[in-house]
C-alpha positions in Angstrom: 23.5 -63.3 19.3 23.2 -59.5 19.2 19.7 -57.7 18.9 19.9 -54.4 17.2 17.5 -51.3 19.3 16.8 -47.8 17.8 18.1 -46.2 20.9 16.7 -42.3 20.7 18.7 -39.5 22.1 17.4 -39.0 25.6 16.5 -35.3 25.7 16.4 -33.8 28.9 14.2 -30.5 29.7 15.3 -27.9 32.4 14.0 -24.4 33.7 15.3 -21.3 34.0 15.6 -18.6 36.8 12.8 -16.4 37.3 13.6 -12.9 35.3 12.4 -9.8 34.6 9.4 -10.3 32.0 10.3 -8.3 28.9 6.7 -8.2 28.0 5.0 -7.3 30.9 5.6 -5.1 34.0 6.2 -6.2 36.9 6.0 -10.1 36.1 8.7 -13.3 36.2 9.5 -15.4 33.5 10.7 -18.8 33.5 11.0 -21.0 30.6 11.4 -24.1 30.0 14.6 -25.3 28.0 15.9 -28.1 26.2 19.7 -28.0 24.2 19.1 -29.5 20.4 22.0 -31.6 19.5 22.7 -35.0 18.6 21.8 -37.2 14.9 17.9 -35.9 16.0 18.2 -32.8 16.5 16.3 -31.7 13.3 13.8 -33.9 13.8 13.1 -32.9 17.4 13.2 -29.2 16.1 10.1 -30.2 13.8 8.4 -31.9 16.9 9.1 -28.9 19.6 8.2 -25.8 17.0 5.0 -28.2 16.5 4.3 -28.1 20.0 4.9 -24.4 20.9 8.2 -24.2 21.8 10.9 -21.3 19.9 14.5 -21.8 18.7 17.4 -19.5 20.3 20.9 -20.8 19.3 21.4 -24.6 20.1 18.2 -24.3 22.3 14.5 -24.8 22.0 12.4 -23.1 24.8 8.7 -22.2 26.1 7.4 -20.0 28.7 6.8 -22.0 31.6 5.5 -18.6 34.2 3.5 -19.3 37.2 0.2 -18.0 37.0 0.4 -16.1 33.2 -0.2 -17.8 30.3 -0.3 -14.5 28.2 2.7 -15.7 25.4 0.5 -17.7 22.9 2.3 -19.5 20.3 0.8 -18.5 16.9 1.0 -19.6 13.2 -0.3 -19.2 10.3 -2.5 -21.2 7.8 -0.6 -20.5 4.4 -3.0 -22.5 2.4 -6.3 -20.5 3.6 -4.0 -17.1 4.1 -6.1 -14.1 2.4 -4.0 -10.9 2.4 -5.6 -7.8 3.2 -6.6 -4.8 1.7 -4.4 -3.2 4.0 -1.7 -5.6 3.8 -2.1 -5.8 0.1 -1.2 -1.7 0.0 1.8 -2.6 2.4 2.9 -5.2 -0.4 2.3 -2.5 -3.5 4.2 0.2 -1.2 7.2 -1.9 -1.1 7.3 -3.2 -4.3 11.0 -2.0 -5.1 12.0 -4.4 -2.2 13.9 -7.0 -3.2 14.3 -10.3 -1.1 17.3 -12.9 -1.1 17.7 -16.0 0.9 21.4 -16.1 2.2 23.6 -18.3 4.1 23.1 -17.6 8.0 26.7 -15.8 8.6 26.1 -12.7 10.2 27.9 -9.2 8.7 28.8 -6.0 9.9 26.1 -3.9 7.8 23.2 -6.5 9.6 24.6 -6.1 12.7 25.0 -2.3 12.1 20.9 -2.4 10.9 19.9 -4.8 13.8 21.5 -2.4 16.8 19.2 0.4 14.9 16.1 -1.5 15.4 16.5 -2.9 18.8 17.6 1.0 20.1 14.2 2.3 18.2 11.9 -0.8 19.6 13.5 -2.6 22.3 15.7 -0.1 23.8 14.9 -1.6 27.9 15.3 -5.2 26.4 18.3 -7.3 27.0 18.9 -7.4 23.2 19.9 -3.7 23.7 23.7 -4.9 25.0 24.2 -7.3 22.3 27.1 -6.5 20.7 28.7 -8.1 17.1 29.9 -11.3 18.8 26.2 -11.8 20.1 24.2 -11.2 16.9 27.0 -13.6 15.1 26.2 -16.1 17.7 22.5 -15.8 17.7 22.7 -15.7 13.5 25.3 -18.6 12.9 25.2 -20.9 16.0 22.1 -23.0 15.2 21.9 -27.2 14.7 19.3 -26.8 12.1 18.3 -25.5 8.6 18.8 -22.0 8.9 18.7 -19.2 6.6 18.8 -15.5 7.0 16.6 -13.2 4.1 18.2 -9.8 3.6 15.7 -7.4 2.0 17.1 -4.6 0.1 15.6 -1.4 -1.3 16.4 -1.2 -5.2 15.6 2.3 -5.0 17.9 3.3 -2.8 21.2 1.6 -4.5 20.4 -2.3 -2.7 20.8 -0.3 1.0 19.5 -3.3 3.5 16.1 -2.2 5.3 15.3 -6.0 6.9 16.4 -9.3 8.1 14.6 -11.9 8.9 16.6 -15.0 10.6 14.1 -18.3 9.7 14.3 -22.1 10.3 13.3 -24.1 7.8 10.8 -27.1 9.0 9.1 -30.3 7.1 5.8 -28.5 8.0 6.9 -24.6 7.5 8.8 -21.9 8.1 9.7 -20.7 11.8 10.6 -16.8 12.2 13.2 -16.7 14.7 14.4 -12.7 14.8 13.1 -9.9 12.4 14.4 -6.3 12.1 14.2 -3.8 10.1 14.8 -0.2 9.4 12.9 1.6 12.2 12.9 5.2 10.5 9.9 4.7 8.3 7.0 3.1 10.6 4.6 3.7 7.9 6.4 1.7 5.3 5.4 -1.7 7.0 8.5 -3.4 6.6 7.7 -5.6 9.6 4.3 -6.8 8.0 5.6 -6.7 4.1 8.7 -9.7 5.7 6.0 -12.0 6.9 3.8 -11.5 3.5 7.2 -12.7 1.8 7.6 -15.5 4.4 3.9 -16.4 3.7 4.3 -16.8 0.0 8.0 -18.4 0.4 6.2 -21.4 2.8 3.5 -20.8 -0.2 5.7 -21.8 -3.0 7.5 -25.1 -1.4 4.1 -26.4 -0.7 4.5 -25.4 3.4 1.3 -25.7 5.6 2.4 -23.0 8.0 4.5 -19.7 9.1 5.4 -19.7 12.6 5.7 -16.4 13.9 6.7 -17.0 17.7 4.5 -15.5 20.5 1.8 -13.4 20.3 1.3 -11.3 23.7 -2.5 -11.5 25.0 -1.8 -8.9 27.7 0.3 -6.1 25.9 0.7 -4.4 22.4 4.1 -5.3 21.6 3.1 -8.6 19.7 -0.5 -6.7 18.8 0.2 -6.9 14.7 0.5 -10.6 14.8 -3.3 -10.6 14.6 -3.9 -9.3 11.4 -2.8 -12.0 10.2 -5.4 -14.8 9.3 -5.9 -17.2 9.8 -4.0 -17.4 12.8 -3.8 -20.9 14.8 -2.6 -20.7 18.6 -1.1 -23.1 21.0 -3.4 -24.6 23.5 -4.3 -27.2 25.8 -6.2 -28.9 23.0 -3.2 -28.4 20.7 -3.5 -26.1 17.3 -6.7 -24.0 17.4 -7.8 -21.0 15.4 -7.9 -17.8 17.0 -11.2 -16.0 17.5 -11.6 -12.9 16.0 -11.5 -10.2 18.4 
């Protein structure tokens, strides 16, 4: 007689070298990595976003640095989301954007957008080397429901001025890599793509927009806040953040 079992994929966790902190001078990171793969692999995407962890190709990870706990993972609450009156202008000021939802194959005129906003922002990152091959890889190599939004000015002929690279979860929408055109700061571009994402997750009935890591120790990650409400990772699980 045979007995049937569920077997589950065993998932094995590793971490990495110690590296150069990209957020803060003169610290190490380490993370702490696991591969996505196998008939689960979707659902332990749900289960890992849920629990603070970030998607990068067929890998989920989490800072695991000794001594700093400054990346906080942090979502937000679409159902109570109030814009405001300053994100409300952004939203009016970009009003001849137009967003589409495309297939996640990276192209030449993203790439050529992308390399413009990581020399502006980033230019001391590693993402500053990335050349076509890498942004197609980190764009199309990915085990899960993946999507990439081109937004496009309709005043300017349909020119591309943002892409936003998102997984789609049962309990959201995950922002995995945002860029846009760095040449008008005051345009908010970076703030008007997660108002989009907040009404997309809005509009499929989705609880929550993850948008990565907020930085408690530097200004990089700084807009994140304006956002709320905003729920961070903790010891205790999901909890709002404070107002500061």
């Amino acid at each position: 007689m045979f007995i049937r079992q569920n077997i589950q994929t065993l998932r094995f966790f590793r971490t990495t070298p110690a590296m150069r902190c990209p957020y803060l001078p003169h610290r190490l990171e380490t993370k702490l990595v696991t591969e996505l793969s196998g008939p689960d692999a979707i659902s332990q995407h749900d289960t890992l976003t849920d629990a603070g962890f970030r998607r990068s190709h067929h890998f989920v990870y989490k800072p695991l640095c000794d001594g700093c706990r400054s990346c906080v993972p942090v979502r937000i609450r679409v159902r109570d989301f109030e814009p405001t009156k300053a994100q409300r202008r952004t939203w009016r000021r970009n009003e001849h954007i137009h967003a589409a939802e495309t297939q996640a194959l990276a192209t030449g005129e993203q790439y050529a957008l992308f390399s413009r906003y990581v020399m502006a922002r980033h230019r001391d990152g590693d993402m500053a080397d990335m050349d076509f091959d890498d942004y197609r890889a980190m764009v199309e190599e990915s085990p899960v429901d993946t999507a990439i939004v081109e937004f496009r000015d309709h005043s300017a002929d349909g020119r591309l001025v943002g892409g936003c690279l998102v997984d789609w979860l049962s309990s959201g929408v995950s922002a995995v890599y945002s860029y846009f055109d760095p040449q008008d700061p005051k345009r908010g571009l970076g703030t008007y793509m997660i108002l989009w994402l907040a009404e997309a997750a809005a509009r499929r009935g989705l609880p929550y927009v993850y948008l990565g890591y907020w930085i408690a120790d530097s200004n990089k990650m700084a807009y994140k806040r304006a956002f709320r409400p905003l729920e961070y990772f903790g010891p205790e699980g999901w909890t709002e953040l404070p107002n500061a």
